[in-house]
C-alpha positions in Angstrom: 26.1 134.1 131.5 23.5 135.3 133.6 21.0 133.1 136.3 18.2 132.2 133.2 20.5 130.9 130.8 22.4 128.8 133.4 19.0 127.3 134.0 18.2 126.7 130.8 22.2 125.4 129.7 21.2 122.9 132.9 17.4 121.8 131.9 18.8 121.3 128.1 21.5 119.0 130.0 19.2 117.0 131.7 16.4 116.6 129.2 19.1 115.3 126.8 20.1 112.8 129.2 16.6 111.9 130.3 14.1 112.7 127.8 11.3 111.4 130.2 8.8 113.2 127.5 9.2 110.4 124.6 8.6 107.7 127.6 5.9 105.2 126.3 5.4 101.8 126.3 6.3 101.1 122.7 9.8 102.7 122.9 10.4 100.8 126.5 9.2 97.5 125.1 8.0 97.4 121.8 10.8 99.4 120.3 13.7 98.3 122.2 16.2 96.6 120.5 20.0 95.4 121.6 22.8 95.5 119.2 24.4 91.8 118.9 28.2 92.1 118.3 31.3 90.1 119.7 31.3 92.1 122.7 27.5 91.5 123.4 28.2 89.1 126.0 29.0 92.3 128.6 25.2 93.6 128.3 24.5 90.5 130.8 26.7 91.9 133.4 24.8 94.2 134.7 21.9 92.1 134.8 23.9 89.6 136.9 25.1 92.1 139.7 21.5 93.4 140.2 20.6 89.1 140.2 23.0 89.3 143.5 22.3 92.1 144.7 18.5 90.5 145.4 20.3 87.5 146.6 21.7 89.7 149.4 18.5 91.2 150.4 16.6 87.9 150.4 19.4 86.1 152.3 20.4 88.7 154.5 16.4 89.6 155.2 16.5 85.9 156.6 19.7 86.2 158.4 18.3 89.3 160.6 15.9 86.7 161.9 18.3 85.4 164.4 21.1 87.8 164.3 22.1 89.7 167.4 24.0 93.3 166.7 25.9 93.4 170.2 29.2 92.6 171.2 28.1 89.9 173.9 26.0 88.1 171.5 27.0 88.4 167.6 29.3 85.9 167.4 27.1 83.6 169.1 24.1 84.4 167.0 26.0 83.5 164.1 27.2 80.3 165.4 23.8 79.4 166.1 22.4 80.3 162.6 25.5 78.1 161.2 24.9 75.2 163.4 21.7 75.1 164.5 19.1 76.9 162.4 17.7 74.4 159.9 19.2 75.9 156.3 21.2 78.3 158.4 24.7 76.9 156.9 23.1 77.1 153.4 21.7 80.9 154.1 24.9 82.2 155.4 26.8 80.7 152.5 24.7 82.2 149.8 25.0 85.5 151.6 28.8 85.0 151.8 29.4 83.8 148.3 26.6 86.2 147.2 28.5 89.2 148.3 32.0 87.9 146.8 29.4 87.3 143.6 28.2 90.3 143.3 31.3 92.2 143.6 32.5 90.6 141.0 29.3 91.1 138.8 29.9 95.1 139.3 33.7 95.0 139.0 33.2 93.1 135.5 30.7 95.3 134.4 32.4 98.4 134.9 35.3 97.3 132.9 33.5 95.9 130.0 31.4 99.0 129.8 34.4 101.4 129.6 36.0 99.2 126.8 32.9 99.4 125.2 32.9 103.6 125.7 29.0 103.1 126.9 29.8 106.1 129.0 29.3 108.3 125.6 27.1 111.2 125.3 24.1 110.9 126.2 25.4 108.4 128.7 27.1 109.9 131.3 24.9 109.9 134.2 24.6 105.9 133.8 28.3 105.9 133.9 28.6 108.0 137.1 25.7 106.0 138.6 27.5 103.3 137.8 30.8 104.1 139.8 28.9 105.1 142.8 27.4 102.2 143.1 30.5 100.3 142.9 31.9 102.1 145.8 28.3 101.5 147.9 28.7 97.8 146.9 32.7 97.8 148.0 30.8 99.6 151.7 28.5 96.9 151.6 31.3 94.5 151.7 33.7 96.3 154.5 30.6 97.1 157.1 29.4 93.1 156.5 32.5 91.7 157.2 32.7 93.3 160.7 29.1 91.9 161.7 29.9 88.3 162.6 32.1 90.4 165.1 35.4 87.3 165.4 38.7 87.7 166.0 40.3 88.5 162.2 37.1 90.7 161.4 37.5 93.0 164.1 41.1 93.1 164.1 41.0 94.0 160.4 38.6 96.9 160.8 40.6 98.1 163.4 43.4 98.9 160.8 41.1 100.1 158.0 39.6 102.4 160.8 43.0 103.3 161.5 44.5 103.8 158.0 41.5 106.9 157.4 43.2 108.5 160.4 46.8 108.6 158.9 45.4 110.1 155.8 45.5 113.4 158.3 49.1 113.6 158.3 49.3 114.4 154.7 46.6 117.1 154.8 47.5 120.9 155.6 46.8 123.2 158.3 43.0 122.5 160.5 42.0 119.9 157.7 44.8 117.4 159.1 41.9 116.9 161.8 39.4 115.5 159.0 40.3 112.4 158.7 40.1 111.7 162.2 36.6 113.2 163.2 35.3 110.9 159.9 36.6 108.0 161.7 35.7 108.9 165.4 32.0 109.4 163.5 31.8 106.0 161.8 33.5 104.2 164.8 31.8 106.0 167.6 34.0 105.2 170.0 37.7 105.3 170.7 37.9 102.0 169.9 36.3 99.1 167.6 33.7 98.2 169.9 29.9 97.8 170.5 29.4 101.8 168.9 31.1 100.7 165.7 29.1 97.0 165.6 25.7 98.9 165.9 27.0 101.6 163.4 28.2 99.1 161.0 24.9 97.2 161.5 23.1 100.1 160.5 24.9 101.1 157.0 24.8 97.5 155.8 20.9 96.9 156.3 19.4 100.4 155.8 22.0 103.2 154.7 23.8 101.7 152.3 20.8 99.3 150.5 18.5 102.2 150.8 21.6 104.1 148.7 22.0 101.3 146.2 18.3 100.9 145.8 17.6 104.6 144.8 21.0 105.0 142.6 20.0 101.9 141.4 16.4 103.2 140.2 18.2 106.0 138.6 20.9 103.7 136.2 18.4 101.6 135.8 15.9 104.0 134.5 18.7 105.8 132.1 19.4 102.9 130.4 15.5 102.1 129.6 15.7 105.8 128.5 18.9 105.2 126.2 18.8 101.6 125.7 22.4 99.8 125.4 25.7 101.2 123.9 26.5 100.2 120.8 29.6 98.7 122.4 31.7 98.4 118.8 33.0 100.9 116.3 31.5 98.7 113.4 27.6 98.1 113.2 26.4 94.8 114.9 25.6 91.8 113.0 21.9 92.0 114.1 19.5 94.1 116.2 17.4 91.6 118.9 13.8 92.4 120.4 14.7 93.4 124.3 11.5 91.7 125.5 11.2 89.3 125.1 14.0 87.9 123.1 17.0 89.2 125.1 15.1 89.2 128.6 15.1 85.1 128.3 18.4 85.3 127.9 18.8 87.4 130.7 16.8 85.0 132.8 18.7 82.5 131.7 22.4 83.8 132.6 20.2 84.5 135.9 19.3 80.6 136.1 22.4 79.9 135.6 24.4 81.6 138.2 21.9 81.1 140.9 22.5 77.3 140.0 26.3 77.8 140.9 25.8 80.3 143.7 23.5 77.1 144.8 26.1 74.8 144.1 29.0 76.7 145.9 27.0 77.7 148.7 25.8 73.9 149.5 28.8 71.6 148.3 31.6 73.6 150.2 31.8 73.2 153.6 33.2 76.1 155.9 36.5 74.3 156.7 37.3 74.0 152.9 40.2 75.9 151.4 37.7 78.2 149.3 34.9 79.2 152.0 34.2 81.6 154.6 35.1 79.8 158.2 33.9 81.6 161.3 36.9 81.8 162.9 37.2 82.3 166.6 35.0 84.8 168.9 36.8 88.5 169.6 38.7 88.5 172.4 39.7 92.3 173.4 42.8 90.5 175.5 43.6 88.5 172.5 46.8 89.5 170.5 46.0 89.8 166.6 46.0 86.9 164.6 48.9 85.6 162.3 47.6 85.6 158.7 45.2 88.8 159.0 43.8 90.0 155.9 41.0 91.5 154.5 38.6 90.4 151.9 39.9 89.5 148.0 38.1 92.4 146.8 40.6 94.6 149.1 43.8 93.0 148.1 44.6 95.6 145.0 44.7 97.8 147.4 46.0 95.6 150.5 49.0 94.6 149.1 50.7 97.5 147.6 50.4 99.0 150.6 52.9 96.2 152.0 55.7 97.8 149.5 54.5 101.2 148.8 54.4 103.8 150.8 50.5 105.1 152.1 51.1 108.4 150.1 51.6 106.7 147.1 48.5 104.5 147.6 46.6 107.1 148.8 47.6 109.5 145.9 46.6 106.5 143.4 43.2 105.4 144.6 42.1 109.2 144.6 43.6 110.0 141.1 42.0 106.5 139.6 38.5 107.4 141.7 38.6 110.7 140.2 39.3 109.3 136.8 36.8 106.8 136.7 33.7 109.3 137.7 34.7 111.8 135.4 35.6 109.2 132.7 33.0 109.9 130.3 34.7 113.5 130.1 38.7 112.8 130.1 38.5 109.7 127.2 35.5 111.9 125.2 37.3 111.0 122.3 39.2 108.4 122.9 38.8 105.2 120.8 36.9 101.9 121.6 40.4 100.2 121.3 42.2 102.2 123.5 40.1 102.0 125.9 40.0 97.9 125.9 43.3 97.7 126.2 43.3 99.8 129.9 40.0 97.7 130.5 42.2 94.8 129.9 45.3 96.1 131.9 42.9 97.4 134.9 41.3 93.4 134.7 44.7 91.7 134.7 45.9 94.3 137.3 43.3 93.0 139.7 43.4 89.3 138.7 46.8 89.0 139.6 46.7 90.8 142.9 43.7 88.8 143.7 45.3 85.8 142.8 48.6 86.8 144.7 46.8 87.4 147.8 45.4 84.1 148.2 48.4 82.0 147.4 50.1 84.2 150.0 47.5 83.6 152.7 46.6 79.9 152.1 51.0 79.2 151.8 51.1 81.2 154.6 48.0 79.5 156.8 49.4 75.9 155.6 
């Protein structure tokens, strides 16, 4: 196969998976239909995690109003937004519950849409969009949760700074030394300190929304090109008008969840059982705290690291990485029913260990 046809075995590729030629604004809108079936219910998930995703920007836009990004004054600012700034409180709960939110919204989505197979040719770019941008959102999550810069947050991205450096001992020869420049690049320093805050700062309000923003453009673009999956094996009851039928609808579900986002983010204080305290400043003399965790969204991997060896957890979150961007490839022709049952096991999996983690923290904090 020589240079030309490699080209054009690549352009035919692309075209096929984003014919911008037949782009028009009757098959965008006029045309554009969504199947209704009994697994319909997962085409509003994406829609939600985009909903939160805005939330984040628009809360954490008003957040950088009074933040600080230094060691000396972080905590502080943060206690001043919380205490002090009219609507702070409400703010930095909607930002906090936003981001759980929002996680949740991706994770959700992801596993309905691989029981529904909507990874299928043409589809595979919106797939592989789609698991980058799950791993953005899960950066989004572990660069935040250092910002507020207390005692537990620092502490606990201390040891996930740490853990990328012992992924050098199982490494051959010069490339041992890998992980440990990456984590001497992203700390900055030899330690968790004002380096890593301003480093942090910088990958959760530019790097990492300015990532999600532009792989956001491109999923959201292939799936105006290909509209939804058809999501079942058997043909769906009815066919519905996208706009402006199903976009109510969407606004609705959107309604909806900002109503209990509202609802969660006003009616629980920060000393409640579910909410997210600011626990005490850093202290570099302090000892670390009893009850040190990280966020729920960590625990599947958190936790079977406190009975499995790092090998074996490091080995398993590669091979299921792996498997999950190049899914659209290794279950090609495997069937819709298959592939709900591991959507179901990969849900329960993460339920569980979700739901482990907190009755272990909360037994163990009481």
């Amino acid at each position: 196969m020589n240079i030309i046809e490699t080209i054009q075995r690549v352009e035919a590729y692309l075209g096929e998976r984003f014919p911008v030629a037949k782009i028009n604004y009757a098959s965008l809108v006029q045309k554009k239909e969504v199947p209704v079936h009994r697994l319909s219910w997962g085409y509003y998930l994406g829609g939600l995690a985009l909903f939160f995703f805005v939330v984040q920007l628009l809360s954490g836009l008003m957040l950088l109003f009074y933040y600080q990004p230094t060691v000396s004054d972080a905590h502080a600012s943060v206690e001043y937004i919380t205490e002090h700034v009219p609507g702070g409180a409400l703010v930095r709960n909607l930002h906090a519950w936003g981001s759980s939110l929002m996680i949740a919204a991706v994770l959700a989505h992801l596993l309905t849409a691989f029981a529904m197979k909507a990874f299928a040719r043409p589809r595979e770019l919106t797939w592989v969009s789609g698991v980058l941008l799950l791993g953005l959102t899960f950066g989004l999550g572990f660069t935040g949760y250092l910002l507020p810069w207390h005692q537990i947050a620092v502490n606990a991205t201390k040891i996930g700074m740490q853990s990328i450096q012992e992924i050098g001992q199982y490494l051959p020869g010069q490339m041992s030394e890998w992980p440990r420049l990456v984590k001497e690049t992203v700390q900055g320093e030899a330690t968790v300190g004002q380096a890593t805050l301003s480093r942090f700062f910088a990958l959760h309000v530019i790097l990492l929304p300015l990532g999600i923003a532009g792989l956001l453009g491109v999923h959201l673009f292939s799936v105006q090109l290909h509209g939804m999956s058809p999501g079942v094996d058997e043909p769906p009851r009815r066919l519905e008008k996208f706009f402006p039928t199903f976009f109510i609808k969407d606004l609705s579900v959107w309604g909806v969840a900002f109503m209990v986002l509202f609802i969660l983010a006003l009616c629980l204080p920060f000393e409640s059982f579910y909410a997210y305290p600011l626990f005490e400043p850093f202290n570099p003399k302090g000892s670390t705290p009893d009850g040190i965790k990280p966020e729920w969204y960590f625990y599947f991997v958190y936790y079977p690291l406190e009975i499995l060896p790092y090998w074996v957890i490091l080995i398993g979150q590669n091979v299921v990485g792996m498997v999950l961007l190049l899914a659209p490839w290794i279950f090609r022709a495997t069937s819709r029913a298959t592939l709900r049952l591991l959507a179901v096991a990969g849900a329960a999996y993460l339920i569980i260990m979700t739901l482990f983690g907190e009755s272990i923290y909360h037994l163990f904090k009481g």
